[in-house]
C-alpha positions in Angstrom: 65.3 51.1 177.5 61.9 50.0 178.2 59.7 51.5 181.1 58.5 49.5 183.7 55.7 50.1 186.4 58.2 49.1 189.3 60.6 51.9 189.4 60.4 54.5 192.5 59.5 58.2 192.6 60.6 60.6 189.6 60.7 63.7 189.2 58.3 64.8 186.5 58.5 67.8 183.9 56.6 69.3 180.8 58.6 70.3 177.6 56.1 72.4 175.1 56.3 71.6 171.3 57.2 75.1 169.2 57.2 75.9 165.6 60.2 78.9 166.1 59.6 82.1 164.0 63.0 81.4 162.0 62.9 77.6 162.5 59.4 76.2 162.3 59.4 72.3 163.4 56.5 70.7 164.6 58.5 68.3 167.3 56.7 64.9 169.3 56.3 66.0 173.0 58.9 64.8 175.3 57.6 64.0 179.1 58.7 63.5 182.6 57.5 60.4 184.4 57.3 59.6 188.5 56.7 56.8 190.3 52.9 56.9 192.5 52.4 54.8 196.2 51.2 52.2 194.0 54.4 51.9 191.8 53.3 53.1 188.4 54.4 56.2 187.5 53.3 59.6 185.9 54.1 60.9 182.6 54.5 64.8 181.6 54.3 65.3 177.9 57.1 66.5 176.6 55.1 71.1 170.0 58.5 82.5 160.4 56.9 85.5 159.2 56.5 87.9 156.6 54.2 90.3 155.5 50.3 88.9 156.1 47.7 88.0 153.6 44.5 89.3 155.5 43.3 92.1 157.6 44.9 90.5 160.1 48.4 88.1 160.0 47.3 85.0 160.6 43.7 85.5 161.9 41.4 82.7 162.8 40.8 80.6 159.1 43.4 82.1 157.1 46.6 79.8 155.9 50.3 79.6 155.7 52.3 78.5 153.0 55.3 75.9 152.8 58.4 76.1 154.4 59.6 75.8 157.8 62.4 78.4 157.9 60.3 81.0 156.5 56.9 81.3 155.4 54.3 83.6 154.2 50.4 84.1 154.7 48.5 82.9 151.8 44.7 82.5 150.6 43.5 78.9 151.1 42.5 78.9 148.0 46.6 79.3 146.8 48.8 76.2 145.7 51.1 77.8 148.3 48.9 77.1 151.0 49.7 74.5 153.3 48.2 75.0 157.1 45.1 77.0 158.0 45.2 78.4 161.4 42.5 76.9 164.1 43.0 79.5 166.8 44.7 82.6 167.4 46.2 84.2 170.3 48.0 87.2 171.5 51.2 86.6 174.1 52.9 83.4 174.6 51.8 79.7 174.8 52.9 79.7 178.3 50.9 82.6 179.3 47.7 81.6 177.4 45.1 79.6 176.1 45.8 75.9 175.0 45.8 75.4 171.5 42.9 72.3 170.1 43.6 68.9 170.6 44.2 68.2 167.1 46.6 71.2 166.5 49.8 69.9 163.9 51.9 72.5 165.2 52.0 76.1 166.4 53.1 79.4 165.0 55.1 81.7 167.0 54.5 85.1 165.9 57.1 87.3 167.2 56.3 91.4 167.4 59.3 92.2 164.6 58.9 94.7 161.9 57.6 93.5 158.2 57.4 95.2 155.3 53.7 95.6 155.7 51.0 94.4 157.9 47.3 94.4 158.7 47.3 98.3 160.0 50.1 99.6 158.5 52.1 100.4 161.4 55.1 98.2 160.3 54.2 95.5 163.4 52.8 92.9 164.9 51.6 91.7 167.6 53.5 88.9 169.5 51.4 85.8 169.5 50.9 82.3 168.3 48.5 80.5 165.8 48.0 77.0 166.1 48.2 75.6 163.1 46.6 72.2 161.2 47.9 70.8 157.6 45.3 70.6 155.0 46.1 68.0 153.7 47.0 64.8 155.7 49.3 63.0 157.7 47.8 65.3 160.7 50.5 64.7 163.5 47.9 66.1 166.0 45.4 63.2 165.3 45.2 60.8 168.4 48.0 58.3 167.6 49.5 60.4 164.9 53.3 60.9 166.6 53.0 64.5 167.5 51.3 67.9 167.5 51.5 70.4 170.6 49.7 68.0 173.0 49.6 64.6 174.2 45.9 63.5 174.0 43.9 60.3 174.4 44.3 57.0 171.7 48.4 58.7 171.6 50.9 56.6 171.9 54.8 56.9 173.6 58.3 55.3 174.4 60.8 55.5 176.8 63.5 57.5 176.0 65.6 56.8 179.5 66.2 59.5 182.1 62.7 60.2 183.1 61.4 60.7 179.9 58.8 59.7 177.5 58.2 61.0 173.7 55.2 60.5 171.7 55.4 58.4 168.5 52.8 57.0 166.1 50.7 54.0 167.4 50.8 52.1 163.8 54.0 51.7 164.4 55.6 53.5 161.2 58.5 55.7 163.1 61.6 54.9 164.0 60.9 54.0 167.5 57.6 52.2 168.2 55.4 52.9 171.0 55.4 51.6 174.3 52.2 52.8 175.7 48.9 54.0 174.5 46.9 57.0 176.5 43.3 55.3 176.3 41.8 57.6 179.1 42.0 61.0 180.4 40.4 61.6 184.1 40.7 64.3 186.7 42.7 61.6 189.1 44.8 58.9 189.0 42.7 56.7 191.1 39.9 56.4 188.4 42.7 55.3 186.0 41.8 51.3 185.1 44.1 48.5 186.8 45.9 48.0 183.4 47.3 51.8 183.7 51.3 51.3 183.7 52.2 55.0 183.1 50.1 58.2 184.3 50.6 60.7 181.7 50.6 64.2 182.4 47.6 65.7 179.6 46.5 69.0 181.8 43.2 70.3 180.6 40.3 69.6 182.3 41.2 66.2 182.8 44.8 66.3 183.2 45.5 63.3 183.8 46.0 60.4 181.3 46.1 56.5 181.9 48.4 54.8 179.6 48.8 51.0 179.3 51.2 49.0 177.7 51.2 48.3 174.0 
């Protein structure tokens, strides 16, 4: 189904990518979309634990190893190692900080029971660690099909009922993209004439201007 700038007033809505404790899958964002006064219409992106390695599980610079339905904290340095953590916080990723633009996917780090960890009290604390690969293809990288966040040179398609989903701009997914964030501004009126889709980025500068591709 492909988007056009035409249609009337939707509602739009945000759906957060997450990397589950017992599932771990870095997903493309989904998005809402709804139509402006001027016709075009706005876009709402729609990203495992055992015992740690380092005084603290999964602290700022330390890695994960490979897996997605369970993993372990590793040294970098390890053949195991797979993602190093670029920020770390306690709570939820609806209650707190944003995680980088370029994150590959995020951590949730429930408050369960290992074995061992970093004081010795059997727990830890709930949080998440936004995670990026070592080694490429970096889904987080503008244009790269996914991450946590929807941020400028990414690209997305329609996937009917309101909603949009990011996919890589070179084309190599399944579906290929329909439009390409090239801006991010504070309002949609300093979005450029060839905006077709206002995509919803929050931030600073939450809003994005997306043309066709």
């Amino acid at each position: 189904m492909h988007v056009r700038s035409g249609w009337g007033t939707r509602a739009a809505f945000a759906a957060a990518v997450a990397v589950l404790l017992t599932g771990c899958q870095g997903a493309p964002g989904g998005a809402g979309k709804e139509g402006g006064p001027d016709g075009r219409r706005t876009a709402s992106p729609a990203p495992a634990r055992q015992s740690g390695y380092g005084a603290v599980f999964l602290a700022i610079d330390e890695c994960s190893s490979f897996g997605r339905t369970s993993f372990t904290e590793v040294s970098c340095t390890s053949e195991r190692a797979a993602a190093r953590v670029v920020a770390r916080h306690d709570g939820t990723v609806r209650d707190g900080p944003r995680c980088p633009a370029t994150t590959d996917f995020v951590l949730h780090i429930s408050e369960r029971r290992p074995s061992s960890d970093e004081d010795g009290d059997g727990a830890v604390p709930r949080g998440y660690a936004c995670m990026r690969h070592l080694q490429p293809p970096h889904p987080g990288d503008p244009g790269g099909g996914g991450g946590p966040r929807t941020i400028v040179g990414d690209c997305v398609y329609d996937l009917g009922d309101g909603k949009v989903r990011e996919t890589a701009c070179d084309g190599s997914e399944q579906r290929k993209p329909e439009f390409k964030v090239v801006r991010a501004v504070d309002d949609r009126s300093e979005c450029p004439a060839s905006t077709a889709l206002y995509v919803r980025l929050g931030g600073t500068s939450p809003v994005g201007c997306a043309r066709p591709v």
